[in-house]
C-alpha positions, 0 to 999 in steps of 0.5 A: 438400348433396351434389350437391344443390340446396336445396328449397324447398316442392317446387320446386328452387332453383337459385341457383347453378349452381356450387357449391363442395364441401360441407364436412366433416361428421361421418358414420360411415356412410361407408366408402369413399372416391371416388377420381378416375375413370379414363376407363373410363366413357366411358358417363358424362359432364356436364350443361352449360348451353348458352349463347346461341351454342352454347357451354358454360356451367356444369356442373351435374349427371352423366348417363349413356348408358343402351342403346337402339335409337337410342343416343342416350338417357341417363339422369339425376336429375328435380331436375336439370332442374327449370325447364329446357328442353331445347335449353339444355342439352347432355351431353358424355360422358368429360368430363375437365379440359376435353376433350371426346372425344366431342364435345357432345351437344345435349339435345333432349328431357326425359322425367320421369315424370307423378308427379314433374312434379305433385309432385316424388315422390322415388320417381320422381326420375329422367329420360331424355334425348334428345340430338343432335349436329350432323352426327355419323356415328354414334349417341352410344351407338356411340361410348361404350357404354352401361350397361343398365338394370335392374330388379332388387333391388340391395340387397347387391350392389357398385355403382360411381357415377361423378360429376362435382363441380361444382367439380372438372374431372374425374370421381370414382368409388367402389364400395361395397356397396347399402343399403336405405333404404326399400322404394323407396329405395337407399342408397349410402355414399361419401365425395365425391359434393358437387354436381354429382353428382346424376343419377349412375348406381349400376351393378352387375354390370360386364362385365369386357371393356367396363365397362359394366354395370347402372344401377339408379338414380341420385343423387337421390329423398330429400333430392334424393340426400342431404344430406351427400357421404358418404351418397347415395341413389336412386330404385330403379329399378321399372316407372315407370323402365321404362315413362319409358324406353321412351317416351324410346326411341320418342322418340329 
């Protein structure tokens, strides 16, 4: 699996929360290779458990801090959270072997979409987050930026996805051109995206002063993002990640 959870019927088991990397797998549709991030995606970061107490427990999927009025709003994969509750988890964005430069960011509140809470629709894999930090003089967003969201055809255009492998201290990223998988599915072909990657954002068009750019979808949607490290996909984002967007923003 990569960076996926195992489903069974239409519920996601996490069983483990950290997972060793898939193995090597046999794929010709890959034609990159991820590469260790530079911490010019700040915007970026790792979901964690919360243990009782505050403390940090495990890694077990990516996010990202998506702009808005409040700036503390980010961005990650629906499966990711299924059978979660908001104030148990945390996002600590430019996450690298340990450091915490931004600080831990308490998760308040999850939005999905109706669609994916009855059914787990794959179409509608993605969800927003509202977080806090205790005693911050500033929003999330003011300290690392945040990506755009879009809703735009992709498809053809170069996308860079940083995520973080569960098993792994630091982030990966990779850039490669966006497939079409189906009328609502986006293809993304790099080797290295195991577990832990889910709910990473794909961006396009970044601005060559800040880095930040355009985020379109994330890991996740068919198969839960894929079944192999080399092939992932992503709900396209449309009107319904819009519309989840704007009510997490008035949340926030």
């Amino acid at each position: 699996m990569s960076g996926r959870y195992k489903v069974i019927g239409a519920l996601a088991v996490f069983a483990a929360i950290v997972l060793a990397p898939a193995g090597v797998r046999a794929s010709a549709t890959a034609n990159a290779t991820a590469a260790t991030a530079s911490i010019e995606t700040e915007a970026i970061g790792a979901l964690f458990t919360l243990r009782p107490g505050g403390a940090l427990g495990s890694h077990f999927c990516t996010a990202t801090v998506i702009d808005s009025s409040s700036g503390d709003v980010v961005v990650t994969a629906a499966h990711c959270l299924a059978g979660r509750k908001a104030g148990t988890l945390a996002f600590v964005p430019g996450y690298h072997n340990g450091a915490r430069p931004f600080g831990v960011w308490k998760v308040t509140r999850i939005i999905v979409n109706s669609t994916w809470a009855r059914a787990a629709d794959p179409d509608h894999d993605f969800a927003f987050l509202v977080v806090h930090r205790a005693r911050a003089q500033s929003s999330l967003q003011a300290l690392t930026g945040g990506e755009r969201l879009g809703v735009v055809d992709p498809i053809g255009k170069q996308a860079t996805v940083v995520g973080y492998p569960a098993a792994a201290s630091a982030a990966i990223r990779c850039s490669n051109t966006l497939r079409r998988r189906s009328a609502t599915q986006l293809e993304f072909d790099c080797a290295g995206y195991t577990n832990g990657t889910s709910g990473s954002a794909l961006v396009i068009k970044p601005s060559a002063d800040t880095g930040l750019g355009t985020v379109v979808g994330v890991i996740g949607g068919y198969q839960q993002g894929g079944n192999t490290s080399s092939v992932s996909y992503a709900a396209a984002f449309g009107v319904s990640a819009l519309a989840l967007y704007r009510q997490a923003a008035n949340a926030a």
